[in-house]
C-alpha positions as a Markdown table, in Angstrom:
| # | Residue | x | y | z |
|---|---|---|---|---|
| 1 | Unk | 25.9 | 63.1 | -43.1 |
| 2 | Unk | 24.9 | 60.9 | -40.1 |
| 3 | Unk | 23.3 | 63.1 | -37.1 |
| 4 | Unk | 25.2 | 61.8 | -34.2 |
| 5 | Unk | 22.9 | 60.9 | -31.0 |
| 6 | Unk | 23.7 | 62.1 | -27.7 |
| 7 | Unk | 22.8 | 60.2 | -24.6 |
| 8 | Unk | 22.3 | 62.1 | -21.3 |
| 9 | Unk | 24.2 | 59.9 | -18.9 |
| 10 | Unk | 22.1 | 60.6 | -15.8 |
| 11 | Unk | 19.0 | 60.0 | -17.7 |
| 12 | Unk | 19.9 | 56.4 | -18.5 |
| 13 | Unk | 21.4 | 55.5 | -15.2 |
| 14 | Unk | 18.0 | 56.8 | -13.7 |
| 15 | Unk | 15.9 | 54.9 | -15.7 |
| 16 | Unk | 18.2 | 51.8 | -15.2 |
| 17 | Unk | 17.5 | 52.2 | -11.7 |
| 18 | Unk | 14.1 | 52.4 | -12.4 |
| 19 | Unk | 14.1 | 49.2 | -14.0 |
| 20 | Unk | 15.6 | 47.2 | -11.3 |
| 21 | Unk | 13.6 | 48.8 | -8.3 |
| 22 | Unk | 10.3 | 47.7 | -10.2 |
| 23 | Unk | 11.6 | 44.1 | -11.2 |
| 24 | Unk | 12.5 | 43.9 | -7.3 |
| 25 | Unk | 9.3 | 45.7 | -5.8 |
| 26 | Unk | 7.1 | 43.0 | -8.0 |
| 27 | Unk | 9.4 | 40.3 | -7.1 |
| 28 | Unk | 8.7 | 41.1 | -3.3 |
| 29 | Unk | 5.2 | 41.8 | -3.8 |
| 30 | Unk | 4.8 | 38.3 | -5.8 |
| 31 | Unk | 6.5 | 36.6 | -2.7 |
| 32 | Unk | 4.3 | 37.8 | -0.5 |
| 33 | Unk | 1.1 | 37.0 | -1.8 |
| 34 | Unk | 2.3 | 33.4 | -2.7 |
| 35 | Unk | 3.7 | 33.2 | 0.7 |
| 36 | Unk | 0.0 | 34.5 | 2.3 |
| 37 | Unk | -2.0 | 31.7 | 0.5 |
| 38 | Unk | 0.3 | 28.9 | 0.9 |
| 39 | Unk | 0.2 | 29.2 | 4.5 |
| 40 | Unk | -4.0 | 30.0 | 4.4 |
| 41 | Unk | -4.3 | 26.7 | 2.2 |
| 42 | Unk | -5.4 | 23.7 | 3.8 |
| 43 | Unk | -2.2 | 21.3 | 3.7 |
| 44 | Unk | -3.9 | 17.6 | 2.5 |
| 45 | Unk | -5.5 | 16.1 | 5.8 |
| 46 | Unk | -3.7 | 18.1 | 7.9 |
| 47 | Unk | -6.2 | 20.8 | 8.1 |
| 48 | Unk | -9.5 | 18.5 | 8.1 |
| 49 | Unk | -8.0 | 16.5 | 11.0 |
| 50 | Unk | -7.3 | 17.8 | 14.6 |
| 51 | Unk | -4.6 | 16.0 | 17.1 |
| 52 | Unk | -5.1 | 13.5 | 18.9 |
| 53 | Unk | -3.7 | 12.0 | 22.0 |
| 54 | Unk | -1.7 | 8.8 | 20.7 |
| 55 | Unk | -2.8 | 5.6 | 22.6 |
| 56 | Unk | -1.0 | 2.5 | 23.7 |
| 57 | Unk | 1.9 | 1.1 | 21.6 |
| 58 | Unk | 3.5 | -2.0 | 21.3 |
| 59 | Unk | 6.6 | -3.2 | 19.4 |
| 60 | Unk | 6.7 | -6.3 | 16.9 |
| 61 | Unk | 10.4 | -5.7 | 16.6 |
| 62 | Unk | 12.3 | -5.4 | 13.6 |
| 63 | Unk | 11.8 | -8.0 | 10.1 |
| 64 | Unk | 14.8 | -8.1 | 7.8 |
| 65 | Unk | 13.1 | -10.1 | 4.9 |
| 66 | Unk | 13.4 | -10.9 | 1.2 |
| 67 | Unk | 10.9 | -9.5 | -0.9 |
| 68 | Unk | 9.0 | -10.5 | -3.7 |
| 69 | Unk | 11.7 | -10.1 | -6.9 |
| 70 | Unk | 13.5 | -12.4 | -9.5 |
| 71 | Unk | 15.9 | -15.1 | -8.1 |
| 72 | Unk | 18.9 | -12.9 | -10.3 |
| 73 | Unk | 18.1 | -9.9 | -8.2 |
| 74 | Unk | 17.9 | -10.4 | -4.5 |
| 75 | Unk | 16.2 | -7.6 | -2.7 |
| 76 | Unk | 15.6 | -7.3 | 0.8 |
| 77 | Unk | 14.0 | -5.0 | 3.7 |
| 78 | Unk | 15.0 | -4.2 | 7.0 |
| 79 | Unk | 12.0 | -2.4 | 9.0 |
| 80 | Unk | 11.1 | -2.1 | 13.0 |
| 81 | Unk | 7.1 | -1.8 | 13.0 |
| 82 | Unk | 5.0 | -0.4 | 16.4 |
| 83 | Unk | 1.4 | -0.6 | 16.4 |
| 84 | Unk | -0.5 | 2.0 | 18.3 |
| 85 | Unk | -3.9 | 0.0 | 20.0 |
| 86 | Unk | -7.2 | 1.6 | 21.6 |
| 87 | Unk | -6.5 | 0.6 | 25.1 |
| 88 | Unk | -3.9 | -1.4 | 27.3 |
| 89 | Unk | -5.9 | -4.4 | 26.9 |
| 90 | Unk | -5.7 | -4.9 | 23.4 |
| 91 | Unk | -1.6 | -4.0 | 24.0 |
| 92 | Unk | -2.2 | -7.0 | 26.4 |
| 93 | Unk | -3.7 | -9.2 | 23.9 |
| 94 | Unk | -0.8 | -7.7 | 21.2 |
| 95 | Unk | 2.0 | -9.1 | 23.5 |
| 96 | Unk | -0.1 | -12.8 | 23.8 |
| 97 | Unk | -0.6 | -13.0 | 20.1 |
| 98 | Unk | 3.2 | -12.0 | 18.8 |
| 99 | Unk | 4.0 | -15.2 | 17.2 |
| 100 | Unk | 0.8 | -14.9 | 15.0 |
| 101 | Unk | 1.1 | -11.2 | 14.2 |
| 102 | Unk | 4.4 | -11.0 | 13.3 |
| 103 | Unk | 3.8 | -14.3 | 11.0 |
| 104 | Unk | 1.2 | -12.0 | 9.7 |
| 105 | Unk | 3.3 | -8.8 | 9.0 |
| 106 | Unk | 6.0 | -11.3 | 7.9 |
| 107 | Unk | 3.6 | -12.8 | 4.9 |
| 108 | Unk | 2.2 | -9.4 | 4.2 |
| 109 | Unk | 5.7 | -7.7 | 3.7 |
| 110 | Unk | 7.1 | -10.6 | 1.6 |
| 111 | Unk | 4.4 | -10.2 | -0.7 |
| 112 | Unk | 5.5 | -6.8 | -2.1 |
| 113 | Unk | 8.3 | -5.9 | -4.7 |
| 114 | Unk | 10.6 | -3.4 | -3.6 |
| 115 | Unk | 8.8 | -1.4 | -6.8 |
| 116 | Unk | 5.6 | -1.6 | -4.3 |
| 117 | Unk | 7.4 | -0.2 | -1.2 |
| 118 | Unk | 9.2 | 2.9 | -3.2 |
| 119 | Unk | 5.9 | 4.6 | -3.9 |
| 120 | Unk | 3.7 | 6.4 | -1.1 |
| 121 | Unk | 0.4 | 4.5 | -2.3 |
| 122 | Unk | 2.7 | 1.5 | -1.7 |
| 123 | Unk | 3.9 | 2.1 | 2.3 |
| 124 | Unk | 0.3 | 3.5 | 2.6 |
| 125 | Unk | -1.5 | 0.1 | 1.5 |
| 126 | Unk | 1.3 | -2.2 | 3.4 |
| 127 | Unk | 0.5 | -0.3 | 6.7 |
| 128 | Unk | -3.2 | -0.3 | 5.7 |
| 129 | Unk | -3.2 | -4.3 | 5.0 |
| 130 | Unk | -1.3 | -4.2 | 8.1 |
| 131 | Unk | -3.7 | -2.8 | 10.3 |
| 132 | Unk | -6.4 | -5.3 | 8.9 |
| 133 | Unk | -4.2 | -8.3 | 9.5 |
| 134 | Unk | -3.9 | -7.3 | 13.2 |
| 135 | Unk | -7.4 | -6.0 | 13.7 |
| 136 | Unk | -8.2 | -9.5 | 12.6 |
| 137 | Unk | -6.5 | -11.2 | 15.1 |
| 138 | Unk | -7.6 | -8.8 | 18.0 |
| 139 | Unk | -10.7 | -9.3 | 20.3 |
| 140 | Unk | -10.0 | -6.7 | 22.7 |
| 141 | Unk | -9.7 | -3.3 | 21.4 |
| 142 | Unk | -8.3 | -2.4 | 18.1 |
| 143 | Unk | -5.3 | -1.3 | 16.3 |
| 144 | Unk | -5.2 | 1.7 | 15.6 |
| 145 | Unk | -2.5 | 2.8 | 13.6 |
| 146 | Unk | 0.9 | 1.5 | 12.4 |
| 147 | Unk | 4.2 | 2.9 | 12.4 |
| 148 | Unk | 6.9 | 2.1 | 10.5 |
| 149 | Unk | 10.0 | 3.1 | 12.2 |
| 150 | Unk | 13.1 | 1.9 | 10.5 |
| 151 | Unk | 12.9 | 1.2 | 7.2 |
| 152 | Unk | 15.7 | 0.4 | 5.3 |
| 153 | Unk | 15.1 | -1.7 | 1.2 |
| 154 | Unk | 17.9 | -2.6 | -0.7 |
């Protein structure tokens, strides 16, 4: 005949409990040191860059426009675009030159597919060709930055 086992109850519920204090203590103890170096690690440029004081800004308004795409499939943007300059003389010489920056920005956006725009390498070189196209046209300063602040494609 079969020997029949016997199970101490209170030896299996403590060892149970074992189990699930040492699954949660590593659990913790994992978090925590994850948690540490995320917040030590250098987060892209943000931690090789320090603030700076924003400069002058001037509005081109906002551009609804067709972009580049098949005549079947219409797609269109809706943006509102500030530039940031290096002083209020090159704001000055912003406001003077409007018509020919914002046919500038106008000929740079319809360029791109809406493909273009939907990627982060894509907003960074629009903004980048941007900056060029203005800087361009400035004699007086520079631009500085660009900033998108609507932006809307469909």
């Amino acid at each position: 005949m079969a020997k029949k086992v016997e199970v101490d109850v209170k030896l299996l519920i403590i060892a149970i409990a074992l189990v699930i204090l040492a699954t949660v203590g590593s659990a913790f103890a994992t978090y925590l040191i994850f948690r540490g170096s995320a917040a030590d690690a250098p987060q892209g440029s943000e931690a090789t860059t320090t603030k700076r004081e924003m400069g002058p800004t001037h509005g081109l308004g906002e551009f609804t426009l067709n972009l580049l795409s098949p005549p079947a499939q219409r797609r269109f943007i809706r943006t509102e675009i500030v530039l940031e300059a290096s002083s209020k003389k090159a704001v000055e010489e912003l406001e003077n030159r409007m018509p020919q920056i914002r046919d500038a920005v106008i000929t740079l956006i319809r360029a791109r597919t809406a493909e273009d725009l939907s990627t982060q390498a894509g907003m960074e070189s629009l903004r980048f060709d941007i900056l060029e196209a203005t800087n361009e046209l400035v004699t007086k300063g520079e631009v500085t930055d660009v900033f998108f602040i609507d932006l809307i494609i469909q």
